[in-house]
Backbone as CSV, one residue per row, in Angstrom:
resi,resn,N_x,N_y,N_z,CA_x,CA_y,CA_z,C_x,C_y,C_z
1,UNK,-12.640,-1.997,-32.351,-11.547,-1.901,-31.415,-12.109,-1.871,-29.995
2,UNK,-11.578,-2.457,-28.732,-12.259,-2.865,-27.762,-11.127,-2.117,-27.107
3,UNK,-11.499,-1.487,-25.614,-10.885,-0.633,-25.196,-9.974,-1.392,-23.456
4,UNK,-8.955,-0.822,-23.543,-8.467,-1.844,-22.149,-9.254,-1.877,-21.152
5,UNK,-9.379,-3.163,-20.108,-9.909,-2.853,-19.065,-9.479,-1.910,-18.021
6,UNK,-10.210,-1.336,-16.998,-9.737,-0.395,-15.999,-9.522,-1.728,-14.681
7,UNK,-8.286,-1.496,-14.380,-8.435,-1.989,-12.805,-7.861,-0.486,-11.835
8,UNK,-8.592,-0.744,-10.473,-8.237,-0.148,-9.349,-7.385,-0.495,-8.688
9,UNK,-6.156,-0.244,-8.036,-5.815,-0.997,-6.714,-5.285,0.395,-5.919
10,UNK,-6.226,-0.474,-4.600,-6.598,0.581,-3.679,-5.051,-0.128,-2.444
11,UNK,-4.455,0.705,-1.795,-3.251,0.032,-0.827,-2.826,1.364,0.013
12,UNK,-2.945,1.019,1.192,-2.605,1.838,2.545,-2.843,0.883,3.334
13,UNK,-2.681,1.446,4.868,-2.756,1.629,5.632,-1.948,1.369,6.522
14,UNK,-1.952,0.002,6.965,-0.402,0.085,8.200,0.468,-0.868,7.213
15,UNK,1.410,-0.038,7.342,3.206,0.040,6.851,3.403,-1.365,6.949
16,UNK,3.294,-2.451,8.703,4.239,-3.966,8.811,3.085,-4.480,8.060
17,UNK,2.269,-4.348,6.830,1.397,-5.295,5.848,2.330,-5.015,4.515
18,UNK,3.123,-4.275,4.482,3.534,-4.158,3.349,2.958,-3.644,2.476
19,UNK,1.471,-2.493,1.845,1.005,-2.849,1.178,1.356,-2.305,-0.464
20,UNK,2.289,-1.904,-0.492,3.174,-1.373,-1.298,3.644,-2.210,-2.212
21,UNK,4.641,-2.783,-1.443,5.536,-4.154,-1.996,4.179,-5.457,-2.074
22,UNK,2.996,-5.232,-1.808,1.977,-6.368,-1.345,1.449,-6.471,-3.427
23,UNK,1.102,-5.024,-3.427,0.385,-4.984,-4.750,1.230,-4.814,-6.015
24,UNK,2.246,-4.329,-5.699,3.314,-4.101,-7.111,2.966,-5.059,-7.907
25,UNK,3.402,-6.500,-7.375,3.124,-7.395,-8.081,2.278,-7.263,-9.256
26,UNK,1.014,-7.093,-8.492,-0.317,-6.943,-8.979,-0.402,-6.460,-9.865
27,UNK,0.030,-4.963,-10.047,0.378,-4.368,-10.801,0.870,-3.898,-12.152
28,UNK,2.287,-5.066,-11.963,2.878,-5.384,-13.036,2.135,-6.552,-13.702
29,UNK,1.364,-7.650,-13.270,0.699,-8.736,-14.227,-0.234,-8.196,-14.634
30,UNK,-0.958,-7.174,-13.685,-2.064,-6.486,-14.681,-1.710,-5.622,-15.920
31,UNK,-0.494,-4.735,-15.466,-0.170,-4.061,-16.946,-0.015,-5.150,-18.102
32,UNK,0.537,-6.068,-18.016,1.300,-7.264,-18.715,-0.184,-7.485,-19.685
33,UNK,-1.287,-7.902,-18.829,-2.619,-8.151,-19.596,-3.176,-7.881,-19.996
34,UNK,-2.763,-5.954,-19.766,-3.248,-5.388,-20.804,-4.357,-4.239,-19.961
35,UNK,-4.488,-4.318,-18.373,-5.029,-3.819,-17.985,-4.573,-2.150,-17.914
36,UNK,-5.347,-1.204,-17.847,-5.222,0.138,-17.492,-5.500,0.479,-16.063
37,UNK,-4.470,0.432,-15.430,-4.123,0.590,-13.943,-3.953,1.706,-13.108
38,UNK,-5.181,1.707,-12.342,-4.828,2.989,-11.302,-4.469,2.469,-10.105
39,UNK,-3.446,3.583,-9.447,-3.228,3.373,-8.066,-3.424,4.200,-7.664
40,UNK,-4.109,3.718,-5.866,-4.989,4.700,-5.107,-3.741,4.554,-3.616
41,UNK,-3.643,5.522,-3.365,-3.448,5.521,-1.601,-4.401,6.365,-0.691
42,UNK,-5.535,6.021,-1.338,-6.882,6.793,-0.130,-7.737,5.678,-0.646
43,UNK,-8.495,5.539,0.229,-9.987,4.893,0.217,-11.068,5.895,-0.300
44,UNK,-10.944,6.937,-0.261,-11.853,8.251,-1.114,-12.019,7.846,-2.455
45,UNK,-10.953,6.811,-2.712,-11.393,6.567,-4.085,-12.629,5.816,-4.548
46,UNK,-13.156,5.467,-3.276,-14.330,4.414,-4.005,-15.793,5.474,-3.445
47,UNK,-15.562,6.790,-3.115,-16.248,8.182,-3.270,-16.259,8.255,-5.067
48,UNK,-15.750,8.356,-5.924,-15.465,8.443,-6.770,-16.108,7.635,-7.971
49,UNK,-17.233,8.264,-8.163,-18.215,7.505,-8.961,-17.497,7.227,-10.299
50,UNK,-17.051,7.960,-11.056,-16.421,8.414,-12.412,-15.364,7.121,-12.574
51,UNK,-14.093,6.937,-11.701,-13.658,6.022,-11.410,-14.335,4.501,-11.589
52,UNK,-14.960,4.709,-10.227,-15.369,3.151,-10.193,-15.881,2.616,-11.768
53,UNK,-16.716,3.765,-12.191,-17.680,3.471,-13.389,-16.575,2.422,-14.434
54,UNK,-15.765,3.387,-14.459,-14.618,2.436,-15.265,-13.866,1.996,-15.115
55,UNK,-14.322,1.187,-13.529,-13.471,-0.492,-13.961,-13.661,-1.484,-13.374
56,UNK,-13.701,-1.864,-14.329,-13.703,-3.789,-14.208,-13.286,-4.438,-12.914
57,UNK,-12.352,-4.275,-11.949,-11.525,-4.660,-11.176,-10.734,-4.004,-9.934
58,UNK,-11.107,-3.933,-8.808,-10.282,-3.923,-8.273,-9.660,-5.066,-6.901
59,UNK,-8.542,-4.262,-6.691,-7.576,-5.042,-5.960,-7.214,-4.161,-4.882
60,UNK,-7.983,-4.639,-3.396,-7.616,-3.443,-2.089,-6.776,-4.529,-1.361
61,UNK,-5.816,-3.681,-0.635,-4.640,-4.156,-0.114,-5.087,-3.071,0.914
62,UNK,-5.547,-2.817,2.352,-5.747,-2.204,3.293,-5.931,-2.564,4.218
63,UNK,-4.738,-2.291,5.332,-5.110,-2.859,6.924,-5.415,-1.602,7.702
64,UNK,-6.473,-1.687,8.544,-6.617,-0.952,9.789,-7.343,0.449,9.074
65,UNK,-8.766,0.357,9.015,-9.093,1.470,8.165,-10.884,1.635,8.689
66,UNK,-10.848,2.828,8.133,-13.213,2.963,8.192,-12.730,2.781,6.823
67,UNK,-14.056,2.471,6.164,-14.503,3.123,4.725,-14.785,4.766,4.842
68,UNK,-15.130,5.318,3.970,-14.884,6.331,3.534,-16.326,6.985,4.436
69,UNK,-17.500,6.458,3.740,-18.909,6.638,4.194,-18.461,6.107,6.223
70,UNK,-18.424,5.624,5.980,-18.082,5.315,8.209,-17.379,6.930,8.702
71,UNK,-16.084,7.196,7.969,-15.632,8.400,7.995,-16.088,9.417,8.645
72,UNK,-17.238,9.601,7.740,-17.557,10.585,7.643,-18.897,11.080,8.935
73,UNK,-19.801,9.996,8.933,-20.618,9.789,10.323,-20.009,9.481,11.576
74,UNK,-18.844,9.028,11.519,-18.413,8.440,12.786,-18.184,9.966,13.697
């Protein structure tokens, strides 16, 4: 037995990108395929070793942002 894939989708930041309504989509064809789908509204998520480890995929939808590591030195 082979276990679903993990996808990510990562979506914030400024509101007139839509990124909400941007990834739903996404979302729904990935469930459809069978994917195991997380949704993120922080970029901390790719802090998140455990996460990333398991998965296959992601999908960032983010305007106007640091990464997480910039964050934190800036």
């Amino acid at each position: 037995m082979t276990s679903a894939k993990g996808a990510l989708v990562v979506r914030g930041g400024w509101d007139g990108h839509v990124p909400v309504a941007a990834t739903d989509r996404y979302v729904t064809a990935l469930k459809a395929d069978g994917y195991a789908v997380t949704v993120s509204d922080t970029l901390d998520s790719y802090l998140d070793t455990e996460l990333l480890a398991a998965t296959d995929l992601v999908v960032q939808r983010w305007t106007m942002a640091r990464s997480p590591a910039r964050r934190r030195t800036a």
